[in-house]
N, C-alpha and C positions, 0 to 999 in steps of 0.2 A: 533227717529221720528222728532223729531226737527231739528236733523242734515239735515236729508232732506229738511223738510220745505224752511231751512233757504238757502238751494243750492239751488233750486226751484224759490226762488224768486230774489236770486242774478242774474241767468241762467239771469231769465225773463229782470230784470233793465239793463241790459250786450245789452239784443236781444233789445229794445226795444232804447235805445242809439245808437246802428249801426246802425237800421232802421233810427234814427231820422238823424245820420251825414250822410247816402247818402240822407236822403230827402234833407237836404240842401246842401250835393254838387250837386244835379242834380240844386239844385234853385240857384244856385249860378251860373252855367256852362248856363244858359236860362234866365240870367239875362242880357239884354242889358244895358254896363256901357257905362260912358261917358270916352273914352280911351283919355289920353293925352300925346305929341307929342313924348316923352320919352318910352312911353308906349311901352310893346311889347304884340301884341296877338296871342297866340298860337290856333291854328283850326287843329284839330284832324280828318280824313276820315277812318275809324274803321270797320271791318270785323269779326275779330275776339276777337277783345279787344287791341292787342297789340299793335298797334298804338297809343289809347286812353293810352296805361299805359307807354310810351314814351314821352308824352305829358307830361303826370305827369310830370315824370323824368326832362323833360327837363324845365317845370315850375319850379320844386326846384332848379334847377341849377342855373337859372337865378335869382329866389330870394334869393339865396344864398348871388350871387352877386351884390347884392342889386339894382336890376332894379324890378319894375311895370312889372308885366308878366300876363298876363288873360286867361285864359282856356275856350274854346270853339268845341263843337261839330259840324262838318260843314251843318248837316239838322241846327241847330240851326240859322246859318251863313244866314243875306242877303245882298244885294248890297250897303242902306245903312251904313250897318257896316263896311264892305271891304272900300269905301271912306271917312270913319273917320279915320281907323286905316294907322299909318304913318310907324309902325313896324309890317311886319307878319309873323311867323313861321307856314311853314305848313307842318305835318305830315300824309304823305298820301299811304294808303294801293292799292295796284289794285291786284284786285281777278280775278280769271278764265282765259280766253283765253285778257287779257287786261283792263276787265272793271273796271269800279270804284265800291266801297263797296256799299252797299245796303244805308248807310245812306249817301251815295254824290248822289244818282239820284237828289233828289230835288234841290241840287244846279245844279249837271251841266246839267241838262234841261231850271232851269232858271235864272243860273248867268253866266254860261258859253256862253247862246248863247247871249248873250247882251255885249253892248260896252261899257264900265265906263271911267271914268278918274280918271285914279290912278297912274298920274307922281307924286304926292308925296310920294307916298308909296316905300318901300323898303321891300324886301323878301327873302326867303329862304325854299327850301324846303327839308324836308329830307323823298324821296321815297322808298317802303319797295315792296319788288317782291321777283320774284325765278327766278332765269336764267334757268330754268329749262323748262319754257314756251318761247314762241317765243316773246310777248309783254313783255319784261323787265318791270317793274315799269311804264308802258304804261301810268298811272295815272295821276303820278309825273310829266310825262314828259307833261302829254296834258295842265295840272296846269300851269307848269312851261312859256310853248308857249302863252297859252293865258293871261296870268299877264304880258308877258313882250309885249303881242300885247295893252295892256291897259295902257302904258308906264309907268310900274313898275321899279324899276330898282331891280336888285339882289344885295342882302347885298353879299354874296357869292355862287361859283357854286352848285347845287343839288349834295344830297348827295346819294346816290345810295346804298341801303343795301340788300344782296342778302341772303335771310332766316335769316335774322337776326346777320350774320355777326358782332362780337363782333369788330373787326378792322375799320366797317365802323361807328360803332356807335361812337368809343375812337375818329375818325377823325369827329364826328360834335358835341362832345363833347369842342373839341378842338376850334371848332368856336363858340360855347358859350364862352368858358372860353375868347376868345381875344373880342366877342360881349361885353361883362357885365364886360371885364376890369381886370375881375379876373381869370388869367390865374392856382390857385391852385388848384382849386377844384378837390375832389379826382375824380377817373375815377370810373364808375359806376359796372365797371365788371373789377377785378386785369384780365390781362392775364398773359398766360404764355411764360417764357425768356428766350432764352439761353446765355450764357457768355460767350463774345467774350473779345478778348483781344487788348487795346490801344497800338499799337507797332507804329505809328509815328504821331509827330504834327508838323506843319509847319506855322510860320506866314505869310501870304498871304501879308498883305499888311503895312509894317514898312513906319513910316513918315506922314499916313493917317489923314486926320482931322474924319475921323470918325470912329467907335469901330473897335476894332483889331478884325481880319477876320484869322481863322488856317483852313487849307487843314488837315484831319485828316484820319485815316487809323487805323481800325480796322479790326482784324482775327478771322475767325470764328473758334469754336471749330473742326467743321467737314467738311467735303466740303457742301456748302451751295449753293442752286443755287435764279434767280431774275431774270428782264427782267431791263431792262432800262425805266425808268421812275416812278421805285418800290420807296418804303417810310423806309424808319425806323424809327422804333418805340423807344426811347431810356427810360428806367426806373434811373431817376435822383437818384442820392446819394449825402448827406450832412455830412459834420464831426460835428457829435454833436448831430445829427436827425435821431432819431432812426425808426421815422414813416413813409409809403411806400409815396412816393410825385406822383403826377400825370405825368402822360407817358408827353414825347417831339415829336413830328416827323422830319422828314428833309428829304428832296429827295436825295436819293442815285445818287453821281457822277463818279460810275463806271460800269463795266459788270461783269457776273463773270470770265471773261477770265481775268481780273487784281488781281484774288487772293484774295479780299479784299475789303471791302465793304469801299468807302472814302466819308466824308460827308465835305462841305463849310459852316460852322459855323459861325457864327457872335456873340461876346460876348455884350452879352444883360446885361442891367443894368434895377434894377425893383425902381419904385417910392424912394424907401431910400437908395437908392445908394448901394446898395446890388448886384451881378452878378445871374441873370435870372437860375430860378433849372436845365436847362439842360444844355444851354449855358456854365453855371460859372461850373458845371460839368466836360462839356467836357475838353474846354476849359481852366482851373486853377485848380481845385481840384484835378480831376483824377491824378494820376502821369502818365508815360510809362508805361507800363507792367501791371498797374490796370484792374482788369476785370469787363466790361460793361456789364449792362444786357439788351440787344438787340433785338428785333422781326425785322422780315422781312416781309412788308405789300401789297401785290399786292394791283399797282393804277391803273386798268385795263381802267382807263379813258384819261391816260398818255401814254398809253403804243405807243411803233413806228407801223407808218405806216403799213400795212401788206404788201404794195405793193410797186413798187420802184419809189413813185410820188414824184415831187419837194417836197422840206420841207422847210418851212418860220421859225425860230428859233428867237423869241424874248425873251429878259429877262434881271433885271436888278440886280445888288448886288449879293447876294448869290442863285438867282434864277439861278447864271449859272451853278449850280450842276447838275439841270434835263437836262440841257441843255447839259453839256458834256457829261453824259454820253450815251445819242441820240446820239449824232454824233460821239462817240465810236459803238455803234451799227450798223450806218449807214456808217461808214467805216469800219468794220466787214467784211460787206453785200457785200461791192465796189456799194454803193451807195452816187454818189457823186454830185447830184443838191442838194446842200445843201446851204441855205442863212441865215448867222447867224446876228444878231441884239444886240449888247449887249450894258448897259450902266452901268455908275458910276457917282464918282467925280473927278479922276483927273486921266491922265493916267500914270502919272508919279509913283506913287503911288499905285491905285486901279484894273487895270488891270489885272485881277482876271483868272490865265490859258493862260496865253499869250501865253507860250513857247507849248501847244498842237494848240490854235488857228494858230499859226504863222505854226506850222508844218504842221495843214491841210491846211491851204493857199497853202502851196511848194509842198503839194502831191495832191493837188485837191478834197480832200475832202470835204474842201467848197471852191463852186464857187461863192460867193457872202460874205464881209463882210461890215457891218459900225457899227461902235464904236461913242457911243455918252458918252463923259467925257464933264458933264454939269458945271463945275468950270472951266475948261478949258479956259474960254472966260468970257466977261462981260456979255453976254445973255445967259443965259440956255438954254441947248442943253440938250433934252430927247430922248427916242426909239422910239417917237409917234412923233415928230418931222421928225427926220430921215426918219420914214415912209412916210409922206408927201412930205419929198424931193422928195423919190423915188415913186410915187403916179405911174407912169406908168411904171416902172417895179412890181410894188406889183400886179395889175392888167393882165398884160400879165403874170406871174407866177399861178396865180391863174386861170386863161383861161386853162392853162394848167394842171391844175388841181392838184394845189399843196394844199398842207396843212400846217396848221398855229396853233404852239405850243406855248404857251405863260409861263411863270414858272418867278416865283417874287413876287415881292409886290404888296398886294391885293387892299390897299390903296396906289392911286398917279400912279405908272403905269400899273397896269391891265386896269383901270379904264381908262387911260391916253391911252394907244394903241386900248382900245375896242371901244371908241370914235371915235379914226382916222382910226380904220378900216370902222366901220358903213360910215362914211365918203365919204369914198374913193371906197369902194366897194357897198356899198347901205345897208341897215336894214335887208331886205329879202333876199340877197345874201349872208351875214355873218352868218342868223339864219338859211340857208338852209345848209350850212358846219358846224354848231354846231350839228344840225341833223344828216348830213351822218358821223360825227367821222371826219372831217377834221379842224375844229376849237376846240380845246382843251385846255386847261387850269391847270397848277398847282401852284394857290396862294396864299397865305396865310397873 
């Protein structure tokens, strides 16, 4: 009898404790803090929960890596709060034929139709849908429109997860870990790998003043297929580290008509001079013949044109991986208004693919090139540059109704080309081609 008692009342101290820690996470999630400039605030738009339990997820990520991260439900959310906070995460569901979750009416009735100033804020959102419906992530995206109408800027592009897609979540996984600085953090769900094998490495670029760059080639176990502008996913190995390290990605620079998936590597060095888990991987540790454990990620947001419109190709460094392999696609197809954009630091040196660029030159492949090598000269020459040279041809291609892929560095030139497009092309003209699938994005 006792024996019961004494489980009776333990049960009770157990129930009574968990009531208490969700009263105070709900008082804690309804508390307006005073966020400072460092701060990040995560706003959760929740249907069925799993948005809110993302949220979580992605709170401990971030204090993982030691940033101020705050948890918020967006009913809780007012205007306010949106023009205090300098950093925002927002997780956001959309239910039914488009609409938003039952706990976002009360904002987007009365934060969305109003006009804020929020040029100091910076965002990101990661939209949760089913391609199954005709409004995608309808949500995500109306979020995304009207923050950037309130002159938001985006930390990085929306992340698009279609039923919950484990691959979309490792790729914003990925931009916390580069957010918060700490690129280790484990991935939240192990996936599953198949084992491809290292059969060629190539240094790109000997003599360079900056990190050695390998053209690399990997074989798949079985015939494997992809589109052009797909990802891989690479599971790093250490000698000595016995424990599983978090996934890499890199945009794949071939088709499957070359056999073999080849990826433009750049060997990374982390704070202590140590070679970057995937990087120093690839690149040093692996020997030849070592077997990689590999996924293949459709970027359905990269993928080629469907139709056979001009194509504007900008990118700098090892962004020319998504780049080449586009314009293997696109002279596949005998699709050949093609105008490629690339930059470096020297040409003599970094000219990353010359001998396929030089070759679509002579077959017409592409009809348009400029190369911008920024060491070259005593004033820096970048791809946003270049663009303004060519201010009226970027315009008469786009009249025409071309399309503009951007792949590279997220900081310095994404940032640096989206500027001189806004520019050149106007605000509402750039964001109505980000809309139809003509302005796209892969950068990291």
């Amino acid at each position: 009898m006792s024996t019961v008692i004494s489980l009776l009342i333990s049960y009770s101290l157990f129930y009574l404790w968990i009531q208490q820690g969700h009263k105070t996470h709900r008082q804690t999630l309804g508390t307006k803090q005073a966020l400072k400039a460092d701060d990040i605030l995560i706003i959760y738009a929740s249907q069925t929960g799993y948005a809110e339990q993302l949220a979580q997820q992605t709170q401990a990520s971030l204090q993982q890596g030691g940033m101020q991260a705050h948890l918020s439900d967006i009913s809780q959310i007012d205007a306010q709060q949106l023009q205090q906070a300098h950093k925002i995460l927002f997780i956001a569901s959309t239910t039914g034929e488009g609409d938003a979750p039952d706990s976002a009416v009360k904002f987007s009735r009365h934060i969305l139709s109003q006009s804020l100033s929020l040029s100091h804020c910076r965002y990101a959102i990661l939209a949760l849908g089913d391609r199954n419906y005709q409004a995608f992530c309808a949500f995500g995206h109306q979020l995304d429109h009207w923050l950037h109408q309130q002159g938001a800027q985006r930390l990085f592009d929306t992340v698009e997860v279609d039923n919950g897609d484990d691959g979309a979540l490792r790729h914003w996984q990925h931009h916390l870990g580069v957010l918060s600085g700490h690129t280790d953090l484990a991935d939240w769900h192990q996936a599953q790998y198949e084992t491809w094998t290292l059969t060629e490495r190539r240094l790109l670029n000997p003599g360079s003043q900056g990190n050695p760059v390998y053209q690399l080639r990997l074989s798949p176990p079985q015939k494997s297929d992809w589109q052009a502008g797909d990802i891989a996913e690479i599971l790093p190995r250490r000698p000595g580290i016995d424990s599983t390290l978090p996934h890499r990605e890199y945009s794949i620079a071939s088709i499957p008509q070359d056999g073999a998936v080849e990826l433009i590597v750049r060997q990374a060095q982390q704070a202590d001079g140590s070679l970057g888990l995937g990087s120093g991987w690839l690149t040093h540790f692996a020997e030849l013949g070592s077997n990689i454990e590999m996924r293949l990620r459709s970027n359905r947001s990269f993928h080629p044109p469907s139709n056979n419109c001009p194509l504007i190709l900008i990118g700098n460094g090892t962004g020319i991986a998504g780049l080449r392999a586009l314009l293997k696609h696109r002279e596949q197809h005998g699709q050949q208004q093609n105008w490629l954009l690339f930059g470096e630091r020297h040409r003599a040196h970094d000219y990353f693919c010359q001998t396929d660029i030089e070759q679509w030159q002579s077959t017409g492949v592409l009809a348009k090139l400029n190369l911008a090598f920024s060491r070259d000269q005593t004033q820096r020459v970048y791809v946003q540059d270049q663009l303004r040279e060519q201010a009226p041809e970027l315009c008469n291609w786009v009249k025409q109704g071309a399309a503009i892929y951007v792949c590279g560095s997220l900081e310095g030139m994404a940032g640096g080309v989206d500027l001189a497009l806004r520019e050149l092309l106007g605000d509402a003209v750039l964001e109505k081609m980000r809309e139809d699938g003509r302005y796209r994005r892969d950068v990291y």
